[in-house]
N, C-alpha and C positions, 0 to 999 in steps of 0.2 A: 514324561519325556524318557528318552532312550541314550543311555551313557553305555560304551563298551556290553552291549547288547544286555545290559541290563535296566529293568524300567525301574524309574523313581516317580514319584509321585509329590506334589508340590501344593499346600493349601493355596500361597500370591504371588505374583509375579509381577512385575512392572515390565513390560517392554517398550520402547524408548526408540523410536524411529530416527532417522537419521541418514540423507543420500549419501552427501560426499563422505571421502573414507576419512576416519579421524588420525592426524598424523603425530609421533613424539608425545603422546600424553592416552593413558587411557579412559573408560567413559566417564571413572565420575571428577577424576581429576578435571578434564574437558567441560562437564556441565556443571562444576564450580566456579570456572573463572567463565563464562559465556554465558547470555542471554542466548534463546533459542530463534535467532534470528543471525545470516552470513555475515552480516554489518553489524561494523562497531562508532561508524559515523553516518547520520544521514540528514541530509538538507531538506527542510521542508517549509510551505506556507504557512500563514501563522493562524490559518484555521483551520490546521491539520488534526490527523484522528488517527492513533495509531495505539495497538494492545501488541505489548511487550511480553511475555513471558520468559519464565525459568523455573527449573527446581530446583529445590535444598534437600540435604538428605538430611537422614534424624541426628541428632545430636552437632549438626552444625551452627556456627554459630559466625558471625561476623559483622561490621558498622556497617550501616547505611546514610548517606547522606544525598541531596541535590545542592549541586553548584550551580546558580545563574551569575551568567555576565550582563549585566543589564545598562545600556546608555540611558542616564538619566536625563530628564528633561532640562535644558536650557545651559548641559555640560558638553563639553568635548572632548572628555575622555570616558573610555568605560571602566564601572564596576564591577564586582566580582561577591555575591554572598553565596554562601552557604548553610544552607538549613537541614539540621538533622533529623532522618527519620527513624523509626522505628527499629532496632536492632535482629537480626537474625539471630534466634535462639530455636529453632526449631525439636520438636520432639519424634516428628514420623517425618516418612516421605511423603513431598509434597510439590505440588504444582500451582507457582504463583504467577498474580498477573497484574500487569500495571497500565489503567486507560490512563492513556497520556492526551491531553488537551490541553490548551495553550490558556484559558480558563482558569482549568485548573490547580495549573503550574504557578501562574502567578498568585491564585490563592493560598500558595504555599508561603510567600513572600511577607517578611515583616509589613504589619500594619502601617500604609502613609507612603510604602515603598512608591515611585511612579518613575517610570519611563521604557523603555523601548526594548524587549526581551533579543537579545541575540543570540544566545546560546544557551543549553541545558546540558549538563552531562549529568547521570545518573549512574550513583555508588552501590552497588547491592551485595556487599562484602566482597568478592575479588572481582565480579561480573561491572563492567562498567559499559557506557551506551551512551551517546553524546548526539545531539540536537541543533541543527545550525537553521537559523530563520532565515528566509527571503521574503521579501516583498514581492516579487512577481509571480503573479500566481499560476498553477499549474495549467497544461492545457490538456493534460492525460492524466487521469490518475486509475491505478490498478489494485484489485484486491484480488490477491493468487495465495496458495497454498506454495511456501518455501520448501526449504531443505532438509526442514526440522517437520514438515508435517501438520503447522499451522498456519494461521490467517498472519499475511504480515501484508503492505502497503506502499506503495512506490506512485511517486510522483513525478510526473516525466514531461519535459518541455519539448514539443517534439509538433515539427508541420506537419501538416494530415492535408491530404489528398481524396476527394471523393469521386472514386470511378463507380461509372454506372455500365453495366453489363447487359446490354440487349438482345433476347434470345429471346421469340418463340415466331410463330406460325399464325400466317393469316388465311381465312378461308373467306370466299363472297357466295352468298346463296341468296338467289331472289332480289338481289340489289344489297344485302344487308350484310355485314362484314362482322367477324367472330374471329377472336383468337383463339389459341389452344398449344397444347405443350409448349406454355410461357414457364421459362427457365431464368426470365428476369433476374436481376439482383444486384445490391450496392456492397460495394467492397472498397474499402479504405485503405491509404498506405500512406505509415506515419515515418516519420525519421528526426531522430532525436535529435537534440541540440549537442555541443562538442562533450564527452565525454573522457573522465578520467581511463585508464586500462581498468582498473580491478572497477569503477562503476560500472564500465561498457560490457563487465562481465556479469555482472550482479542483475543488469538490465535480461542479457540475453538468458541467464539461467531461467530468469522470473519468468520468462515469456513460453517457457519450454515447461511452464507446472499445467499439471493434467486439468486444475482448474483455474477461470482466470473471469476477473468482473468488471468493468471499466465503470468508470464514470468519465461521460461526454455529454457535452452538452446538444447532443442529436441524439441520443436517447435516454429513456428514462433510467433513472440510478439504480445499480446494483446489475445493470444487463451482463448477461453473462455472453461473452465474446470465441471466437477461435483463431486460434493465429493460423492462417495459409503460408506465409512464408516469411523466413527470416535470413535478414542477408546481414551478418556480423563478423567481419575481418577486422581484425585487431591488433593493434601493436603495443609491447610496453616502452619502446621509444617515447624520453622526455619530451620530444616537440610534437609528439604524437597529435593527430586529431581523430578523435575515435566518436562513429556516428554506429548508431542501430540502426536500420530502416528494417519495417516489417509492417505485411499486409494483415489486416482483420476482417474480418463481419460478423454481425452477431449471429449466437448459437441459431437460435429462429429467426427465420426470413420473416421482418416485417421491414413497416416501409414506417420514415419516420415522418410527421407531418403535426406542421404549428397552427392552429387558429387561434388569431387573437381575438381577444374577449373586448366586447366595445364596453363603455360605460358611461355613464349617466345617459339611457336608453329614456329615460322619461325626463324629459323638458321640461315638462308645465306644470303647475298646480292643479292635484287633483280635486275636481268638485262634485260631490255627492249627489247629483242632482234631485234625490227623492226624500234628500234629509229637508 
């Protein structure tokens, strides 16, 4: 690299990505107290799947713990444990990561524990990251590249709309009919349910990352999507009703199509007839 037109030369380097600009604190002060994810609360179904990152720099050091609040069976008020993990004592820099499953979180939980998980927050020395369950399951869910430059995961209730776009050219030759520059195609337009401000922001950033993955149940998982347009006006007014609405289709034009699979095809008892 080049300082004050002199070159220096450098064995490692970490660089550490990052859109929005960081404000009142600098980088590593910033990637101590924060996961590398914009949210510090997020709601989701309880067969959710989401990988958390962060790093620790060498010589850091801080508690870790998970707090669940869990309604127990056959109570009407909820509990609250807390299970300690592993402490930060770190010796280099380094990049951790945490699959969080609902699964797994309970096998966190004292042995005989049972009842009904509501919430998670997660302690990772000043970085904390908190988990609220729903029962209603998702109708949209997204895997896009954030702010930080990693995979993170949003789950979005939101009416979907399927337009079908018919475009191409008919020719008749000899009695018999041919198309040709068929520019066909299905395009969707979803529109969230009421949103908080800072959700309905969180929503609109996500949709504006260079990549983005949906899971729908009109195609198959992991399809990668593009947003054509997004229409997000927002208010941070308390009585606010804040909606995203944005159009998709998938990256490649395919068409999506179900056949169901019959079963018990054979009837009858099979008989050898030459045994």
């Amino acid at each position: 690299m080049q300082v004050d037109r002199n070159d220096f030369t450098l064995g490692e380097f970490t660089l550490i990505y990052c859109k929005p600009q960081i404000q009142n604190a600098d980088c590593k002060q910033f990637l101590q107290s924060h996961f590398l994810t914009p949210h510090a609360v997020r709601l989701v179904p309880h067969d959710f799947q989401i990988d958390l990152q962060y790093f620790v720099f060498p010589d850091e050091t801080g508690q870790c713990s998970t707090l669940f609040v869990i309604q127990p069976e056959g109570e009407s008020q909820p509990i609250s444990l807390s299970v300690s993990a592993l402490p930060i004592a770190s010796k280099q820099f380094d990049l951790c990561f945490e699959d969080l499953n609902e699964d797994d979180l309970l096998a966190q939980l004292p042995q005989g524990t049972k009842g009904k998980l509501l919430s998670v927050t997660l302690y990772r020395g000043a970085r904390t990251f908190t988990l609220f369950f729903t029962d209603e399951p998702p109708t949209l869910t997204l895997y896009y590249y954030n702010a930080f430059n990693v995979y993170d995961t949003l789950y979005l209730t939101a009416q979907t709309k399927r337009k079908l776009s018919f475009d191409r050219s008919t020719a008749i030759c000899c009695g018999q009919s041919s198309s040709y520059d068929d520019n066909t195609e299905v395009e969707y337009e979803s529109e969230t349910s009421a949103l908080s401000y800072l959700q309905a922001k969180h929503v609109t950033y996500a949709l504006q990352s260079h990549t983005l993955f949906l899971i729908s149940s009109d195609y198959p998982s992991g399809t990668s999507i593009l947003i054509t347009d997004i229409e997000s006006e927002l208010s941070d007014a308390t009585n606010a009703n804040n909606h995203v609405k944005f159009k998709w289709k998938p990256l490649r034009k395919q068409v999506p199509f179900t056949v169901p699979r019959l079963h018990n095809i054979f009837n009858q008892v099979y008989n050898n007839t030459f045994d």
